[in-house]
C-alpha positions, 0 to 999 in steps of 0.5 A: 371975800378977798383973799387978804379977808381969808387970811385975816379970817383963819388967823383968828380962827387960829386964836379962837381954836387956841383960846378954847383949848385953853379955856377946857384944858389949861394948855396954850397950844400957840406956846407950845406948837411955838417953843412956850407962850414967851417966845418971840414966835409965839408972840409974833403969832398972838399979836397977828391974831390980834391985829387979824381981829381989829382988822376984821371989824369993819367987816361987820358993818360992810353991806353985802351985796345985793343978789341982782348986781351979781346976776348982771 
């Protein structure tokens, strides 16, 4: 996994985490950590969690490699 791969990963880990927060307790932590969940930070925050998402999902039909072109 390349390094763009890992940063594009823990951004939408960061959405998830955010998303389940508000899921239990009704508080959107991006917002707050951000100045409110209208602030241009905020929102400069979910739109990178989103494009982090589509960029991820050819991700999932990739082919991992084999164990034996590694050992070579």
């Amino acid at each position: 996994m390349s390094l763009f791969q890992k940063i594009l990963l823990l951004l939408v880990i960061v959405g998830g985490v955010n998303w389940g927060i508000y899921g239990i307790w009704a508080f959107d932590a991006v917002g707050w950590l951000f100045g409110g969940s209208l602030s241009w930070l905020a929102r400069a925050v979910f739109i990178l969690v989103g494009l982090a998402a589509i960029a991820l999902i050819p991700t999932l039909f990739m082919s991992k490699p084999s164990e034996s072109r590694d050992a070579q």
